[in-house]
C-alpha positions as CSV (number, residue, x, y, z in Angstrom):
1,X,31.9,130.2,-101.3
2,X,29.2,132.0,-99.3
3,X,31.7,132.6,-96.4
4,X,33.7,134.3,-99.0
5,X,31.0,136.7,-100.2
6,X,30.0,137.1,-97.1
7,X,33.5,138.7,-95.5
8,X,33.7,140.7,-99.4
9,X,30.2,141.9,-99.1
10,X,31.6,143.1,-95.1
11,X,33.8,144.5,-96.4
12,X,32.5,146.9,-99.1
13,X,30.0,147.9,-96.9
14,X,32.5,148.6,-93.9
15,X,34.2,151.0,-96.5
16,X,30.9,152.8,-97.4
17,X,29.9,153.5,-94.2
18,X,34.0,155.0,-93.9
19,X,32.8,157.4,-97.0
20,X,36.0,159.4,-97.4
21,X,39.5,157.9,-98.3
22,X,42.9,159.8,-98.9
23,X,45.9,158.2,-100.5
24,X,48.5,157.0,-98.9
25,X,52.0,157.5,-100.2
26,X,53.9,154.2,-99.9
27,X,57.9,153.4,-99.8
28,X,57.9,150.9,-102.9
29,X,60.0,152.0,-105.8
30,X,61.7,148.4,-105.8
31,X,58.8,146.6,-106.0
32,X,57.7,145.2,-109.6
33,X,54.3,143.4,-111.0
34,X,52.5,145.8,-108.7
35,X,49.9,148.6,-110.3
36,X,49.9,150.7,-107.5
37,X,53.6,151.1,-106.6
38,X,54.2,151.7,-111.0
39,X,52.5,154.4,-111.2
40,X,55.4,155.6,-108.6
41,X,58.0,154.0,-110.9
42,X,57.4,152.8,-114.3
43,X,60.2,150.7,-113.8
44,X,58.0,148.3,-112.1
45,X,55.5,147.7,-115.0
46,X,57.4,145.1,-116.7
47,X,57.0,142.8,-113.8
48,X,53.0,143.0,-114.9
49,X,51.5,139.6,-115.9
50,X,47.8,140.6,-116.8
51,X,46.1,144.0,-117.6
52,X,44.7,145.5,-114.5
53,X,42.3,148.2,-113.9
54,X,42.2,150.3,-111.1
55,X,40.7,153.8,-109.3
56,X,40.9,155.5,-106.1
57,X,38.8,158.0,-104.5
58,X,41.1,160.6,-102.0
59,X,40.4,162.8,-99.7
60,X,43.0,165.1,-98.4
61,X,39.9,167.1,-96.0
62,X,36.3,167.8,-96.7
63,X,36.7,170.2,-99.3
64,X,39.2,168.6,-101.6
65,X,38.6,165.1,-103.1
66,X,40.6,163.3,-105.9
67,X,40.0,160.6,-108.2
68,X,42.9,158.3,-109.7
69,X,42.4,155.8,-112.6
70,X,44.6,153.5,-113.9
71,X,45.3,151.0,-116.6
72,X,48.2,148.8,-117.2
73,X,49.0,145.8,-119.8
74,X,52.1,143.6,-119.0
75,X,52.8,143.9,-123.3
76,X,51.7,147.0,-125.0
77,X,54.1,146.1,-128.0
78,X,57.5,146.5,-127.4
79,X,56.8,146.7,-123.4
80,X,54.4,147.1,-120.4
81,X,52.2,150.1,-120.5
82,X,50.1,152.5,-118.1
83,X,47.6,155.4,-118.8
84,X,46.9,157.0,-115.5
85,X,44.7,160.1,-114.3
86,X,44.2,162.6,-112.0
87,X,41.3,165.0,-111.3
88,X,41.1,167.1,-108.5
89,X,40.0,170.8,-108.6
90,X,43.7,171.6,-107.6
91,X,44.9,169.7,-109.9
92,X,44.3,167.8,-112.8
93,X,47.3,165.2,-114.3
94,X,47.7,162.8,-117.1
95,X,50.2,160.2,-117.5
96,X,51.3,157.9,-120.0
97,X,54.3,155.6,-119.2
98,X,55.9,153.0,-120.7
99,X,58.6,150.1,-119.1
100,X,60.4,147.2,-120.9
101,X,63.6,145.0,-119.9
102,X,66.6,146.3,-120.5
103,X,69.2,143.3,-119.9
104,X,68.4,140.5,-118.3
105,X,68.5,142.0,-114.1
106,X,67.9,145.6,-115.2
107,X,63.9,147.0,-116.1
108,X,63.6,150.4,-117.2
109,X,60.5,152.5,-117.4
110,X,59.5,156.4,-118.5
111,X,56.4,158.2,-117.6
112,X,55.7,161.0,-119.5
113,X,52.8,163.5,-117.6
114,X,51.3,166.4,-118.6
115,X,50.3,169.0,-114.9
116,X,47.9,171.7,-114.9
117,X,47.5,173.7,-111.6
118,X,44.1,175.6,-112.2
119,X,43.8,177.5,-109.5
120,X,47.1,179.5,-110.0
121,X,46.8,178.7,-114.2
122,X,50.6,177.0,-114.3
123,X,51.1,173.8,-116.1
124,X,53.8,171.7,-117.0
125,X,55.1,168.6,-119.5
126,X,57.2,166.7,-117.2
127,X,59.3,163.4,-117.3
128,X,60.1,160.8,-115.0
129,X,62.8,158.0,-115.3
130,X,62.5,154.6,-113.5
131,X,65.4,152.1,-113.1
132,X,64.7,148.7,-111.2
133,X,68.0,146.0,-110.8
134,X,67.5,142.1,-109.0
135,X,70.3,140.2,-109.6
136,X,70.0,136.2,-109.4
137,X,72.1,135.3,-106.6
138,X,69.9,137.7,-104.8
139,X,66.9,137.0,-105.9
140,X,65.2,137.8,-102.5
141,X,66.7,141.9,-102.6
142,X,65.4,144.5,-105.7
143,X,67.0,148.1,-105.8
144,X,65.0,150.7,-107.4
145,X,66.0,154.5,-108.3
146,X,63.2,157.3,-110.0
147,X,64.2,160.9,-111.2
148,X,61.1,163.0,-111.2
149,X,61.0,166.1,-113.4
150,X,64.0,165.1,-114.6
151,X,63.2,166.6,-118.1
152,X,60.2,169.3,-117.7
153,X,58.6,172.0,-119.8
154,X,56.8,174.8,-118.8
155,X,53.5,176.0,-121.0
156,X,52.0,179.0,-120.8
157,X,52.8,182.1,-118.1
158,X,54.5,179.3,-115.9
159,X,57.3,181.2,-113.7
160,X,58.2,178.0,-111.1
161,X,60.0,175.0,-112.3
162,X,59.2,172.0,-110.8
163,X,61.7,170.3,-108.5
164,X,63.7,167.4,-109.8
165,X,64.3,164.5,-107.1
166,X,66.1,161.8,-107.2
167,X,64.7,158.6,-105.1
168,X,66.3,155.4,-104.3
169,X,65.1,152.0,-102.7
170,X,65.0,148.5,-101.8
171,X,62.4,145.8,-101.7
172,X,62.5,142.7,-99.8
173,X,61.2,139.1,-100.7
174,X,59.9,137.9,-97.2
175,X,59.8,134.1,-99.0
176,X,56.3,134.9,-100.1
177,X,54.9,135.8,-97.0
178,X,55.3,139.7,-97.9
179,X,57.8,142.2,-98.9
180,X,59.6,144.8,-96.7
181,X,60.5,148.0,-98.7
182,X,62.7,151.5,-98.0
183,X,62.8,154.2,-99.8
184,X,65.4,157.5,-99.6
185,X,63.4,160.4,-100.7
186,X,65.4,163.3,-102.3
187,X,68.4,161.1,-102.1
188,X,71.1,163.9,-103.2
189,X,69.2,166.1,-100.6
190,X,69.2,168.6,-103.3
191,X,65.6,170.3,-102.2
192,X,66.2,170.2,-98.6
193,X,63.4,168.0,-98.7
194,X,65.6,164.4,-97.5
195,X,62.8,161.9,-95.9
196,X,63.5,157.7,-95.5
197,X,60.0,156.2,-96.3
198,X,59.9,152.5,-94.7
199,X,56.8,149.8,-95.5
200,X,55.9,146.5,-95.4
201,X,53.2,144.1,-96.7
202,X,52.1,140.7,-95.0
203,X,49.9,137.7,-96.8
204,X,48.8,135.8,-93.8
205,X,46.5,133.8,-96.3
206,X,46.5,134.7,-100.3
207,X,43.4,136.6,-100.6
208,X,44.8,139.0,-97.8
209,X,46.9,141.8,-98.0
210,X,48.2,143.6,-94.3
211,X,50.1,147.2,-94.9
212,X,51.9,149.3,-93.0
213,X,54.3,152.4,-93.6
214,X,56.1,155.1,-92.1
215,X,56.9,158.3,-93.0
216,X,56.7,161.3,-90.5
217,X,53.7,159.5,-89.3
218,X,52.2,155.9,-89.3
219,X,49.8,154.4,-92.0
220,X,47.9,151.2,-91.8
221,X,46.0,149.0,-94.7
222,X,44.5,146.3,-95.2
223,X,43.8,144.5,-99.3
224,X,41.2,141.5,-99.8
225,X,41.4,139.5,-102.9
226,X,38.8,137.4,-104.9
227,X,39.5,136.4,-107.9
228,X,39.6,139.3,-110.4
229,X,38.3,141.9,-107.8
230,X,40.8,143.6,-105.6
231,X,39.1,146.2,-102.3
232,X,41.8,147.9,-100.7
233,X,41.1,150.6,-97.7
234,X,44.2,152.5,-96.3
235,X,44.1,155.0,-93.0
236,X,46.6,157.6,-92.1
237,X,46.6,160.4,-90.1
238,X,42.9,160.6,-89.6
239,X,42.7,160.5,-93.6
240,X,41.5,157.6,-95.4
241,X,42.1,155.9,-99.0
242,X,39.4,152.9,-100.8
243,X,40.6,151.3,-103.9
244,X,38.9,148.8,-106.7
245,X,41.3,147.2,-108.7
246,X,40.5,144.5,-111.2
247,X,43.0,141.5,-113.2
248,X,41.5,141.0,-116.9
C-alpha cells in the first residue's frame, strides 16, 4: 500500500512541476466504456459501467489555456448520459449528449452543443451523430462512424457555417492487453481536410495505462490507476495535457 502511494504521490508531483498540459486529440471513435474517447463519440457512452467525473487543464501556448469538465452516468433513464464543458477565452462550449443501444451490435449516441466564439461574437447550436457496430463473431474488432455539425444553427450575426465531417474507425481488442485504434478524418474528403489518425493503448499491469498516437506528428501518454482516482499526463509536440478522472 505505501509503495502505491508512493509512485501516485510521484506522480502528481512530477505533473506539477510539468505545470502546463494541452490536449491531445486521439484516434478512438470505436472505442466504448471510455469517458474520454465519448466525448468524441457519444456512441461510446453506452459501454459506461459507473458514473465518472473528469477535467483537463490545456494549454495550446502560454497565452491560451482551457479547462474541460466532464460527467457521464452509464443510465441516465432511457440511456448513458454526458454533460461536458469548455471554457477558454476563444472559446467557450457546452455539451449535452445522450447514447443508448440500438439493437443488440449497434450503440447509438447524439450530442447536442451549444459554440460561442467571443472574440469574433459568432455562435452556433450544433449536432453531432455517433454510430458504434461489434458484431459477436468479432468480438475482438468495433467500427465506429461520427457526423459533426451534421444539424447546426447559427444565432445571432453569425455569417460562417460550421463544416460538417464525417469520421470513420476501428478499434481493436489486443486480448486485454490494450486496444489498437484508426480513425479516417473527413472520410468523404469533403473539406479538403482528409487525415488517418492511428493510436494505441498498452496495460502492462492494470493500474497502468501506456498511449501513443499519430497524427501529423507523434503523441505519447502515460494513465495511472488507483482505485477511484485516475492521473493521466499526455505530451505532444512540445505541448502537454494532465487529467483527474474519478469512478463513483
Amino acid at each position: 500500500m505505501k509503495s502505491k502511494i508512493g509512485l501516485l504521490a510521484l506522480m502528481v508531483g512530477m505533473l506539477i512541476v510539468v505545470g502546463s498540459s494541452c490536449m491531445v486529440v486521439e484516434a478512438g471513435i470505436a472505442v466504448s466504456g471510455d469517458l474520454t474517447y465519448s466525448v468524441q463519440n457519444p456512441a461510446g457512452l453506452s459501454g459506461l459501467v459507473t458514473p465518472e467525473f473528469a477535467m483537463k487543464l490545456r494549454i495550446m501556448s502560454e497565452n491560451s489555456q482551457q479547462y474541460l469538465f466532464s460527467y457521464a452516468e452509464p443510465d441516465y433513464g432511457t440511456g448513458a448520459g454526458l454533460i461536458h464543458f469548455i471554457w477558454q477565452d476563444a472559446e467557450r462550449q457546452f455539451t449535452y449528449a445522450v447514447a443508448k443501444e440500438l439493437v443488440e451490435s449497434a450503440d447509438i449516441g447524439i450530442a447536442l452543443h451549444y459554440i460561442s466564439y467571443p472574440e469574433v461574437e459568432d455562435k452556433y447550436i450544433s449536432t453531432d451523430l455517433g454510430l458504434q457496430l461489434n458484431f459477436d463473431e468479432l468480438s475482438w474488432l468495433r467500427f465506429g462512424l461520427l457526423a459533426e455539425n451534421f444539424v447546426h444553427l447559427k444565432l445571432g450575426e453569425t455569417e460562417a457555417d460550421l463544416p460538417t465531417n464525417i469520421t470513420v474507425g476501428v478499434a481493436v481488442d489486443l486480448a486485454g492487453w490494450g486496444v489498437v485504434t484508426a480513425d479516417l478524418y473527413d472520410a468523404w474528403d469533403t473539406n479538403s481536410a482528409r487525415n488517418l489518425k492511428v493510436g494505441a493503448e498498452f496495460y502492462p499491469i492494470d493500474s497502468l495505462t501506456l498511449r501513443a498516437r499519430w497524427s501529423g506528428d507523434l503523441g505519447l501518454g502515460i494513465g495511472y490507476k488507483h482505485q477511484q482516482l485516475r492521473i493521466d499526463y499526455d505530451w505532444s509536440a512540445g505541448d502537454h495535457q494532465l487529467g483527474f478522472g474519478w469512478q463513483f
